[in-house]
NUDRENSE-437463 format. One line per 10 residues: number of its first residue (from 1); for each residue x, y, z of C-alpha. Coordinates in nm, 2 decimals. Example, Ala and Ser with C-alpha at 12.3 -4.5 7.8 and 13.67 -1.06 7.14 Angstrom:
REM NUDRENSE-437463
1) 1.23/-0.45/0.78; 1.37/-0.11/0.71
This chain:
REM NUDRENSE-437463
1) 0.00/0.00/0.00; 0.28/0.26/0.09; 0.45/0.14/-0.22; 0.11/0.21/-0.42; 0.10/0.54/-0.24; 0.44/0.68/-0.35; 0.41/0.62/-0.69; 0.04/0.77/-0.77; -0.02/1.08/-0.49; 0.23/1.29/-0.66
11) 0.04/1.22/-0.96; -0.28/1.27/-0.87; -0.22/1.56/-0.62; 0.00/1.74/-0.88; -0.10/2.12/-0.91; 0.00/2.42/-1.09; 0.00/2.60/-0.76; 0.18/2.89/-0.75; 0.33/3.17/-0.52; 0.05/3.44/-0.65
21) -0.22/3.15/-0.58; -0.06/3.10/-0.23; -0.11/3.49/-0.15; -0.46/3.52/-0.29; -0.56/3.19/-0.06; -0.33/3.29/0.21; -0.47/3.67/0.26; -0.79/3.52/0.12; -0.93/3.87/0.01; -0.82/4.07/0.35
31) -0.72/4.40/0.22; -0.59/4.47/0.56; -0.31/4.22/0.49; -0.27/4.33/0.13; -0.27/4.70/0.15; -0.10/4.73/0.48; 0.31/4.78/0.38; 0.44/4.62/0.70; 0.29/4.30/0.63; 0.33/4.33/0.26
41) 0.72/4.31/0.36; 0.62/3.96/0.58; 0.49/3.83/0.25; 0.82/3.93/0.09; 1.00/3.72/0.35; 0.79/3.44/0.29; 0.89/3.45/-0.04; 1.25/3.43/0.03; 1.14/3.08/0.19; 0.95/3.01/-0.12
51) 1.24/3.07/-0.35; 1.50/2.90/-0.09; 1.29/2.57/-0.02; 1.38/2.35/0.27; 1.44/1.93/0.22; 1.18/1.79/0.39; 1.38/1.51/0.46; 1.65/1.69/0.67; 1.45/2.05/0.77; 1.46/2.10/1.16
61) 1.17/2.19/1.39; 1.27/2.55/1.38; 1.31/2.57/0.98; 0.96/2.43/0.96; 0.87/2.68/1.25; 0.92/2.95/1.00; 0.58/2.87/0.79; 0.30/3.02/0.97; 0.04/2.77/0.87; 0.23/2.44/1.00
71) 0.13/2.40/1.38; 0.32/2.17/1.60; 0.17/1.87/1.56; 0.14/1.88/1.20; 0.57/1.97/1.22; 0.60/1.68/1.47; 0.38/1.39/1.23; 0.59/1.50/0.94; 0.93/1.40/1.13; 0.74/1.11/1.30
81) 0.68/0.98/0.95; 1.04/1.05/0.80; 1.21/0.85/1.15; 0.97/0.56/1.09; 1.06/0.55/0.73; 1.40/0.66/0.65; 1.29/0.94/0.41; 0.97/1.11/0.16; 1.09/1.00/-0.18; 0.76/1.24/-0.28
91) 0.60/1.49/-0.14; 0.28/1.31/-0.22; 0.39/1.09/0.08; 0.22/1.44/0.28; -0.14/1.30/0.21; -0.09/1.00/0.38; -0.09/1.19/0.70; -0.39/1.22/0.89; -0.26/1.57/0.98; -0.22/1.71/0.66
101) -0.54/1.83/0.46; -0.56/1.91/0.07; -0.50/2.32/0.13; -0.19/2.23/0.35; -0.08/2.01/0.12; -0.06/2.27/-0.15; 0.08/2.57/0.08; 0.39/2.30/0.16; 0.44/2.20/-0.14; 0.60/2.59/-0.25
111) 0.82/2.59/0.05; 0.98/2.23/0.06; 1.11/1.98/-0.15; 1.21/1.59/-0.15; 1.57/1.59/-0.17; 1.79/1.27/0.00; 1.84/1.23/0.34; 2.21/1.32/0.33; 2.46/1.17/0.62; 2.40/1.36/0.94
121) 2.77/1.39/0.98; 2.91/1.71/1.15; 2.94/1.98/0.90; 3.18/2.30/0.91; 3.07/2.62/1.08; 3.14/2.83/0.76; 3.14/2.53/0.49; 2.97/2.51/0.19; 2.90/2.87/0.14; 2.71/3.07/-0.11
131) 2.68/3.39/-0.21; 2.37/3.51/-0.36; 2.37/3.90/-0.45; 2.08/4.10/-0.65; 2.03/4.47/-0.74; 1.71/4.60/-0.88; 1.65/4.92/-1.03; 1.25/5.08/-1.07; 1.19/5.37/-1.34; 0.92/5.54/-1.37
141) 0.86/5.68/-1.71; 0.66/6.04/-1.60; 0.70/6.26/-1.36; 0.57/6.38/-1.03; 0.53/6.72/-0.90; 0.74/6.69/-0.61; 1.08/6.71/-0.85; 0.96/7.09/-0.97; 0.80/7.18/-0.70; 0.96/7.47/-0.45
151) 1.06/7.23/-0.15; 1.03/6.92/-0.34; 1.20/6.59/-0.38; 1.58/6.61/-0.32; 1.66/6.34/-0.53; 1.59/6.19/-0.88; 1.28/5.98/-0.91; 1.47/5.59/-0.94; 1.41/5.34/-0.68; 1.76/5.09/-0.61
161) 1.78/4.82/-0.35; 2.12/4.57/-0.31; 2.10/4.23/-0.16; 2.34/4.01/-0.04; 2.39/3.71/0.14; 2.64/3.43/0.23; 2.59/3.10/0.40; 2.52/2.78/0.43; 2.17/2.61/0.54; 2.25/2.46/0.89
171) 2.48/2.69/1.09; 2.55/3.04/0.97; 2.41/3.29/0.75; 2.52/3.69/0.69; 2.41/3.93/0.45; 2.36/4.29/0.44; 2.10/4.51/0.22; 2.09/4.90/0.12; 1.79/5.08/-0.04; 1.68/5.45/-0.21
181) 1.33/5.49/-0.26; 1.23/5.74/-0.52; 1.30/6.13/-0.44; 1.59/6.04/-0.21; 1.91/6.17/-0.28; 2.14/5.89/-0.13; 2.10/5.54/-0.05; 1.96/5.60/0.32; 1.85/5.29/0.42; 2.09/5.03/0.53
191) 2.12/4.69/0.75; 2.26/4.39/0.80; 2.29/4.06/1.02; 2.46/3.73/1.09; 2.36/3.43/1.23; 2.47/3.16/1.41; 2.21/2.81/1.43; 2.28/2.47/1.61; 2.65/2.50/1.76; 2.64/2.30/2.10
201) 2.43/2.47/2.35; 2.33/2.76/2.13; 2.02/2.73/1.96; 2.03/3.08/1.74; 2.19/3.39/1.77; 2.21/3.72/1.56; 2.43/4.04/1.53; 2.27/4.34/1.35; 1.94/4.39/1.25; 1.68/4.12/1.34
211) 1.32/4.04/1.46; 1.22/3.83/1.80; 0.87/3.67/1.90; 0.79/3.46/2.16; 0.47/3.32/2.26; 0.15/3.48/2.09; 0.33/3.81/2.08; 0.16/4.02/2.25; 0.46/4.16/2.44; 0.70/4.07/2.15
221) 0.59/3.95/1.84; 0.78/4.05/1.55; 0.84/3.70/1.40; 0.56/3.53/1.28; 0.21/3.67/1.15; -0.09/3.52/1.02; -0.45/3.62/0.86; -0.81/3.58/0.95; -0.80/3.30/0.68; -0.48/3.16/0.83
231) -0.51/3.18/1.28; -0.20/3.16/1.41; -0.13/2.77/1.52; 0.20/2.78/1.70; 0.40/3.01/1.92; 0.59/3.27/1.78; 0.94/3.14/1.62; 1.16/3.35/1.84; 1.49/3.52/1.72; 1.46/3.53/1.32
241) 1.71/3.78/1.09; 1.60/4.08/0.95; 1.60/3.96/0.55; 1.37/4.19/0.41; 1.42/4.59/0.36; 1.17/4.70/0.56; 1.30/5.05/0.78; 1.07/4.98/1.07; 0.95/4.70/1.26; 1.27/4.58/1.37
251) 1.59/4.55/1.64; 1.91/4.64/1.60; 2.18/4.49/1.82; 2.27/4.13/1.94; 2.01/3.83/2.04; 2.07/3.48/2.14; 1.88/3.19/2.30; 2.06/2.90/2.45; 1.94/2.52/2.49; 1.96/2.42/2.83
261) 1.88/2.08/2.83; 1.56/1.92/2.68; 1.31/2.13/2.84; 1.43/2.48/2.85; 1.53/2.72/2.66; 1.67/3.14/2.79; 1.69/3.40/2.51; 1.84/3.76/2.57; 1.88/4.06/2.36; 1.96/4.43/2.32
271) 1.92/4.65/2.07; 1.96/5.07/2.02; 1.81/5.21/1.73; 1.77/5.55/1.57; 1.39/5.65/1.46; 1.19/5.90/1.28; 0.95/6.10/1.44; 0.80/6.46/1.48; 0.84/6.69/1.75; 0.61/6.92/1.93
281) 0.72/7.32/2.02; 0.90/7.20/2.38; 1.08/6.96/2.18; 0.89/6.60/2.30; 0.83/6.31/2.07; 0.41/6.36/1.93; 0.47/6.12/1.67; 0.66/5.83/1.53; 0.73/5.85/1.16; 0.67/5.50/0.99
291) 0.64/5.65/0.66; 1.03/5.55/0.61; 1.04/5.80/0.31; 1.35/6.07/0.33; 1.23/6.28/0.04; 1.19/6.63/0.14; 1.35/6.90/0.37; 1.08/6.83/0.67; 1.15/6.43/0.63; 1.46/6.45/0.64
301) 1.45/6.71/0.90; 1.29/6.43/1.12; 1.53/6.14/1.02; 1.67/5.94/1.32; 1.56/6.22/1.57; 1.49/6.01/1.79; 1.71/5.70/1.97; 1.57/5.36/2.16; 1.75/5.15/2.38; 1.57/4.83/2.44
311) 1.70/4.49/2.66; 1.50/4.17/2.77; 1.49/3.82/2.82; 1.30/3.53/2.80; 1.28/3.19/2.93; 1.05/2.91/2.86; 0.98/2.50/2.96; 0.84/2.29/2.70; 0.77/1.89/2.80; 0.49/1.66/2.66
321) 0.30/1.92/2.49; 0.27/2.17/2.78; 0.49/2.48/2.72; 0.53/2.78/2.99; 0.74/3.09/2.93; 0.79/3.49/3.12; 0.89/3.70/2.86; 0.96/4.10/2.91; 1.21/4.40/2.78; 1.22/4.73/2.90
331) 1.28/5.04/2.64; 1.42/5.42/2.71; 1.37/5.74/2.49; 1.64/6.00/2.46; 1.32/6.21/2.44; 1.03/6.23/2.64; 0.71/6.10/2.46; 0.42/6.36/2.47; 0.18/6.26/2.20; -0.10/6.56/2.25
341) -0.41/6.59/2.43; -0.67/6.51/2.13; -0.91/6.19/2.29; -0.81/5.91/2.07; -0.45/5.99/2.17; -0.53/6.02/2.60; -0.38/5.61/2.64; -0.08/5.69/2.39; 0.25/5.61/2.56; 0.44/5.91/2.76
351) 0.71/5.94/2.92; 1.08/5.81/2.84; 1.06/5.49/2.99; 0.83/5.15/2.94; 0.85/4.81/3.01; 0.66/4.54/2.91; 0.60/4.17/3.10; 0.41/3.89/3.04; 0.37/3.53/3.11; 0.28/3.25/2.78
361) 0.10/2.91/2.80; -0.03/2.63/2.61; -0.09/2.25/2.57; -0.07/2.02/2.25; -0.21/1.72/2.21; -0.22/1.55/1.87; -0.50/1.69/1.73; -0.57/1.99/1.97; -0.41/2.27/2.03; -0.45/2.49/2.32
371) -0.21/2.82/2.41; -0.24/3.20/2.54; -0.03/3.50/2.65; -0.15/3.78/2.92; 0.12/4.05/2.91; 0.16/4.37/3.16; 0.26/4.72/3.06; 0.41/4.91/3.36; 0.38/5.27/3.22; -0.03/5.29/3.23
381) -0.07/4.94/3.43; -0.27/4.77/3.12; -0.34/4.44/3.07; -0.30/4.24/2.68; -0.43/3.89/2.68; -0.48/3.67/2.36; -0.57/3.28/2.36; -0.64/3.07/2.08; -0.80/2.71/2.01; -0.71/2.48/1.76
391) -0.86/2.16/1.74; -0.80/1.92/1.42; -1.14/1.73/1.42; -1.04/1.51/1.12; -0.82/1.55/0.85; -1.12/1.73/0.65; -1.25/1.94/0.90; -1.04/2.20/1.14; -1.23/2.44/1.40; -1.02/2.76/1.51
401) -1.08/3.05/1.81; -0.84/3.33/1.89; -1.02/3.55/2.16; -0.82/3.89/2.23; -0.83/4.14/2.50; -0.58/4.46/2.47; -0.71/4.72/2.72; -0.68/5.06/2.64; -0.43/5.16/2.91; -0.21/4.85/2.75
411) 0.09/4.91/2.48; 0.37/4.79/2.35; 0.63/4.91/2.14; 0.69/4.56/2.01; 0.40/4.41/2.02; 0.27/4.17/1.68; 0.00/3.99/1.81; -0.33/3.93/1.59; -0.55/4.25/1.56; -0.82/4.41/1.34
421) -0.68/4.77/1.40; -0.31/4.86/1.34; -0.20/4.79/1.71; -0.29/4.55/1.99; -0.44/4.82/2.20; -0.79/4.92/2.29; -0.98/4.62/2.09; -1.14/4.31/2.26; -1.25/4.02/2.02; -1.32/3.64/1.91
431) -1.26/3.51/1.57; -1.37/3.17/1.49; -1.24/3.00/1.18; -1.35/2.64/1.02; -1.19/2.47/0.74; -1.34/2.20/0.59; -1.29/1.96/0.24; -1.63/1.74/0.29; -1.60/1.62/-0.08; -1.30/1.52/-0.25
441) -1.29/1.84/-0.48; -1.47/2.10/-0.29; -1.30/2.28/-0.01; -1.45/2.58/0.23; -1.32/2.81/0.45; -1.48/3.11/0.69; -1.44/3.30/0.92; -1.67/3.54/1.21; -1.43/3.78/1.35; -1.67/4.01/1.62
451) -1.45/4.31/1.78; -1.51/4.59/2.03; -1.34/4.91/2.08; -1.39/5.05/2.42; -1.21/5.42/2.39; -1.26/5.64/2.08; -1.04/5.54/1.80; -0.90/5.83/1.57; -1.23/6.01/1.36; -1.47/5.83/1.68
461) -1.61/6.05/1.95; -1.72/5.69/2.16; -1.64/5.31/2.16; -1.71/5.16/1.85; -1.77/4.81/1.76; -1.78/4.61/1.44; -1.76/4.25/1.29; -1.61/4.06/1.01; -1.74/3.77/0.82; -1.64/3.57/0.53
471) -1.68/3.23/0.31; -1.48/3.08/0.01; -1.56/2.77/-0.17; -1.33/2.63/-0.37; -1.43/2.35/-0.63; -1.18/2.15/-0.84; -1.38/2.06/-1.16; -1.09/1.86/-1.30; -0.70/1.84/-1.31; -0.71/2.15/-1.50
481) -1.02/2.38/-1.41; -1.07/2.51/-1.07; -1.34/2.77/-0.96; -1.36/3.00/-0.62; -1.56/3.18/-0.48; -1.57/3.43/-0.17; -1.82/3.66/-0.04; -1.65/3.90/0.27; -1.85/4.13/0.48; -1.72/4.39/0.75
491) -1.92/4.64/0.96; -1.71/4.87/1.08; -1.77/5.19/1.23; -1.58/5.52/1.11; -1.65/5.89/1.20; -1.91/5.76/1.45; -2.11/5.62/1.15; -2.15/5.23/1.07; -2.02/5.12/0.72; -2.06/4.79/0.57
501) -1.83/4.65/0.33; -1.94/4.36/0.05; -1.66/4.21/-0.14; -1.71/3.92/-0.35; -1.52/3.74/-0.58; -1.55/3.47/-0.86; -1.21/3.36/-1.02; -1.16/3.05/-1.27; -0.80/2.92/-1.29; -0.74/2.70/-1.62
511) -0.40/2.50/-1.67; -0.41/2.31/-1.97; -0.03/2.22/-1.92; 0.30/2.23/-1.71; 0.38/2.52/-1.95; 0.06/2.72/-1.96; -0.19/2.89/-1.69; -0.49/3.11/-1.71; -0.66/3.25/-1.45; -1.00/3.52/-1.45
521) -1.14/3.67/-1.20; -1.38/3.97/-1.15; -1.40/4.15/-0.82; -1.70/4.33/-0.66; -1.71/4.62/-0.36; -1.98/4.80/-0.25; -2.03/5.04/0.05; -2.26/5.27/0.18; -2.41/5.31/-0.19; -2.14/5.34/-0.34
531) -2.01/5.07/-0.57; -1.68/4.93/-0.73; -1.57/4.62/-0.94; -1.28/4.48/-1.19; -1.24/4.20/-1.42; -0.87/4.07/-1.44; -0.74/3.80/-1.63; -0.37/3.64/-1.58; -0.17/3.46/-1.84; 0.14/3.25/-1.72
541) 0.37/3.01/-1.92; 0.69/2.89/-1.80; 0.95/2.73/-2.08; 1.17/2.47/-1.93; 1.43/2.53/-2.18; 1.56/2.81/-2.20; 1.45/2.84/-1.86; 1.21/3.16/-1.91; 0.89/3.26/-1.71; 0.66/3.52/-1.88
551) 0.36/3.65/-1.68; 0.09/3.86/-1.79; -0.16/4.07/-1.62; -0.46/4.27/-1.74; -0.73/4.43/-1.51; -1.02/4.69/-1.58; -1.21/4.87/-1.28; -1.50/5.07/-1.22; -1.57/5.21/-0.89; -1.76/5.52/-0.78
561) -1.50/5.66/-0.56; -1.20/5.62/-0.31; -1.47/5.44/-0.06; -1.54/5.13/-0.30; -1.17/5.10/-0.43; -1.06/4.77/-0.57; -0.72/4.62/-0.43; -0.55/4.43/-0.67; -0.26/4.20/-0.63; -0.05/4.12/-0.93
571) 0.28/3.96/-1.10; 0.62/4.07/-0.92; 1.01/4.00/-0.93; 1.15/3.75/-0.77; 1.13/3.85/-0.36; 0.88/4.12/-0.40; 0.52/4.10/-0.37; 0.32/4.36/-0.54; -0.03/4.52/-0.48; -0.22/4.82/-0.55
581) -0.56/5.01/-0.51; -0.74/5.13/-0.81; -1.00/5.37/-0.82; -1.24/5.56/-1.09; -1.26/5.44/-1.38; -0.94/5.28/-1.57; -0.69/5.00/-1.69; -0.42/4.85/-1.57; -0.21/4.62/-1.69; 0.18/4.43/-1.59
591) 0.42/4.26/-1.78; 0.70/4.03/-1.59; 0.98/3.78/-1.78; 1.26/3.65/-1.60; 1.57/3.40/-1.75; 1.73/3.18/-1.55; 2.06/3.00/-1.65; 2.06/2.61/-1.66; 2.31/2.66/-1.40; 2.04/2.86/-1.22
601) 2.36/3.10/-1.09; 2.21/3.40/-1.33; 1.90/3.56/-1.32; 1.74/3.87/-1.53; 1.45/3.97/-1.49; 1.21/4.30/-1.60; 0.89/4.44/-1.51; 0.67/4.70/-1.73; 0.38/4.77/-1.56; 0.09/5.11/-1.71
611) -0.27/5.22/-1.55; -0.49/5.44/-1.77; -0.73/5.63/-1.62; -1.06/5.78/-1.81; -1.21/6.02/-1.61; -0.93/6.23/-1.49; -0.66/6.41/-1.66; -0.39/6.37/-1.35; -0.38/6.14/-1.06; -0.20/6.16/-0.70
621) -0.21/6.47/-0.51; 0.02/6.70/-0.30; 0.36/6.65/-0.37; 0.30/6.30/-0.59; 0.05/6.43/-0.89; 0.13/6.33/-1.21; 0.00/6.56/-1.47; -0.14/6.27/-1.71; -0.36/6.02/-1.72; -0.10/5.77/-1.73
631) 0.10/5.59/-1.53; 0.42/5.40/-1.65; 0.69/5.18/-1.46; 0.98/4.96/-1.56; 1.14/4.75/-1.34; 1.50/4.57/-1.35; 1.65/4.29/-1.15; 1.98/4.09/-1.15; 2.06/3.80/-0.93; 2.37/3.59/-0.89
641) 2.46/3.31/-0.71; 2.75/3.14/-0.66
């Protein structure tokens, strides 16, 4: 039977899945996720995982950690499986776990591959290295009124951002990255990291620029994320490198957690960082820039103004399932925080100094999963609690609750756990999610997400409230023909009036070959009478030899105004991810093609993407109008590896 099962899964379960289905399933139309540019750069970090898969057959607990939809039991089957039977010759050797469902399945099968079970013999600290360094270029072909305008852009209008990196799989990794977004004059964004894995008692440990979460992260939780179509399923990952460019949500310093034993585990770290912000008359931080932009003579004037010095610690128990941990850091201004007396601001942080404890939980048990944080802030005495539910009830059916409270006196600066606003603060809630695959070729997923906001949020003069609901259906017609469907509701108050957003969407996805894919799919969005929708198609093909990879994308919208906007995701270059909001009436359209040597140590790839609009003669406004109708971008990319 397990010999009958190796040979035909593969077959049978074989896919055109791709990275840009992955984000669409993943996000599963949450324009939160999509529009947001802090977690558009977790997707682009994903993506490094996607393009650097891990062998199943020798991956460790913590490199399967790193994919936010494997929980711990699922991680712990797939290695239960691989000691019992020396290795996966297939990855269709996943379905045969009673763990793994059909949408798992496909999300793992981007991420991993079934390579041979090399020797487990003690390997180098630094051998095997490899370089891999890339350098894209973005050129927009108009111009914007910021480079003419008095007080304008300083720079030219080009976007430039270098990658590299060196390392080998098991034990150490460096690299270093520089970036110069369009209407800066220099390259002013920099970083870099390196990392130690697996050498004796040390479990990880990074220099430079880097990300920790432990537990649900409510305290700290800047390593892991997850949508309402995705609940989290395991603790956060803990110390992780900072791979991506993103200028924000990060640490700078030193971080290391050490193995003591089998049971327990003590991480420590530091970090001082420089940030933007704005100052008030008497000289007090009111605001945190996260804007990251360096363009003009009052963003630059409030570059690295400000300076944090951050410490803290960790240490946690793990046996049998159960897992305890007390996590906290403390963090100092070199300025004193005053951000303003308006009413949605009265529970901001103020002062100079904050600290930040909490204490993290949880059982696992085969198919269920139970686990929780409740964290402390010292500077207003708040309490943040979150505590989720997972219980696998078969391998077609899995029921999910996250229940959240953040109390409005509660903050942290480092905080990353699971919220409908922008922050874990001020919001109580329960989500309850359900997958399910009754039939063999239909597949659903929803979701109920009910929060509360007890203090006025910004454009709110009292607590608001609001809920979220969606459903998807997915139904495979055939090998080649596939058809989903999602209807999304949310009900969320703004300016002390209700609004309710509809979203639908009906996509067909058509691969007639390993060479070819086609995918259409119209979008609707309508709130408070006003109304939006776009029909996009997608044409793929990918030519084994030479080893090219054209994608084309072609969208029209219609929408009343800003209110029923359309978010569209579309083709990128390799470790980007790409999305953008369309409004009016218009089309927009993107090219991509990318060559890879048979060697696979060269890379080029380009990127033309246009947007016509037909009822306006400019778009943007302020310092970013473009006086035309059109909008025109090329992209370039180079990658070695060696």
């Amino acid at each position: 039977m397990l010999f009958f099962c190796r040979g035909f899964l593969p077959v049978a379960a074989q896919q055109l899945y791709s990275w840009d289905d992955f984000v669409e399933d993943f996000s599963a139309g949450d324009e939160q996720l999509l529009e947001a540019e802090d977690r558009m750069v977790y997707l682009e970090e994903l993506k490094l995982l996607h393009e650097h898969p891990l062998n199943i057959n020798t991956a460790s607990i913590e490199d399967f950690q790193q994919l936010p939809f494997l929980n711990e039991e699922q991680i712990e089957s797939i290695h239960a499986y691989i000691y019992l039977h020396g290795q996966m010759r297939t990855l269709g050797e996943l379905l045969l776990l009673p763990l793994i469902d059909a949408q798992t399945y496909r999300w793992l099968h981007l991420f991993v591959y079934a390579g041979e079970a090399e020797k487990r013999e003690k390997e180098a600290l630094f051998g095997h290295l490899k370089n891999d360094f890339s350098s894209r270029t973005d050129i927009p072909l108009y111009k914007r009124k910021g480079y003419s305008a008095t007080n304008g852009y300083a720079g030219n209008a080009l976007y430039h951002r270098i990658r590299y990196e060196i390392g080998n799989s098991k034990h150490f990794r460096a690299g270093f990255h520089t970036e110069k977004d369009a209407g800066e004059r220099y390259f002013d964004s920099y970083g870099g990291f390196a990392l130690l894995k697996d050498v004796g008692i040390l479990k990880t440990a990074v220099a430079g620029d880097y990300r920790i979460g432990l537990g649900e992260g409510v305290a700290l939780g800047g390593s892991s994320w997850f949508s309402k179509s995705a609940p989290a399923s395991k603790m956060q990952s803990g110390i992780t490198p900072l791979t991506s460019t993103d200028e924000i949500n990060f640490l700078r310093g030193a971080a290391a957690t050490l193995r003591l034993g089998e049971r327990w585990e003590v991480t420590a770290f530091a970090s001082y960082r420089q940030k933007d912000a704005t100052l008030n008359n008497s000289g007090e931080i009111q605001t945190l820039q996260t804007s990251g932009y360096h363009r003009t003579a009052s963003e630059v004037k409030n570059k690295n103004i400000a300076t944090a010095t951050t410490a803290g610690g960790a240490v946690t128990w793990q046996d049998k399932g159960f897992h305890l941990g007390a996590t906290g850091y403390y963090m100092h201004y070199n300025k004193v925080m005053n951000p303003g007396t308006a009413a949605y601001r009265r529970y901001y942080p103020r002062g100079q100094n904050f600290g930040v404890g909490s204490l993290f939980y949880g059982y696992s048990k085969y198919r269920l999963s139970i686990a929780g944080e409740t964290a402390y802030s010292a500077e207003k005495g708040g309490i943040g609690t979150l505590n989720r539910l997972q219980w696998i009830i078969s391998k077609r059916y899995t029921l999910s609750a996250v229940q959240r409270f953040y109390g409005y006196k509660y903050y942290s600066f480092l905080s990353g756990a699971f919220a409908d606003n922008s922050s874990a603060q001020n919001e109580t809630g329960v989500l309850l999610h359900l997958k399910a695959q009754p039939w063999q070729r239909w597949q659903f997923v929803c979701y109920a997400d009910f929060f509360h906001n007890p203090w006025p949020r910004y454009r709110m003069t009292r607590a608001s409230m609001g809920q979220e609901f969606m459903a998807q259906a997915t139904h495979r017609l055939n090998s080649g023909n596939t058809i989903e469907v999602r209807y999304q509701l949310k009900r969320k108050e703004q300016a002390d009036i209700m609004e309710a957003h509809h979203r639908a969407k009906l996509q067909w996805t058509c691969t007639p070959s390993a060479i070819w894919k086609l995918q259409t799919t119209g979008w609707w969005h309508t709130v408070s009478g006003s109304n939006g929708w776009s029909m996009q198609q997608a044409v793929s093909c990918n030519i084994p030899r030479p080893s090219v990879r054209l994608a084309l994308m072609a969208a029209y919208f219609r929408t009343d105004d800003y209110n029923s906007r359309i978010c569209l995701y579309e083709p990128s270059l390799y470790s980007s991810v790409s999305s953008g909001q369309y409004y009016g009436r218009g089309i927009h359209g993107v090219c991509t093609a990318r060559w890879t040597s048979l060697n696979k140590r060269l890379m080029l790839e380009g990127k033309y993407s246009l947007c016509k609009y037909f009822d306006r003669s400019e778009t943007g406004s302020g310092h970013q109008t473009i006086y035309s109708s059109w909008k025109n971008d090329l992209s370039l990319q180079i990658r070695v590896v060696i």
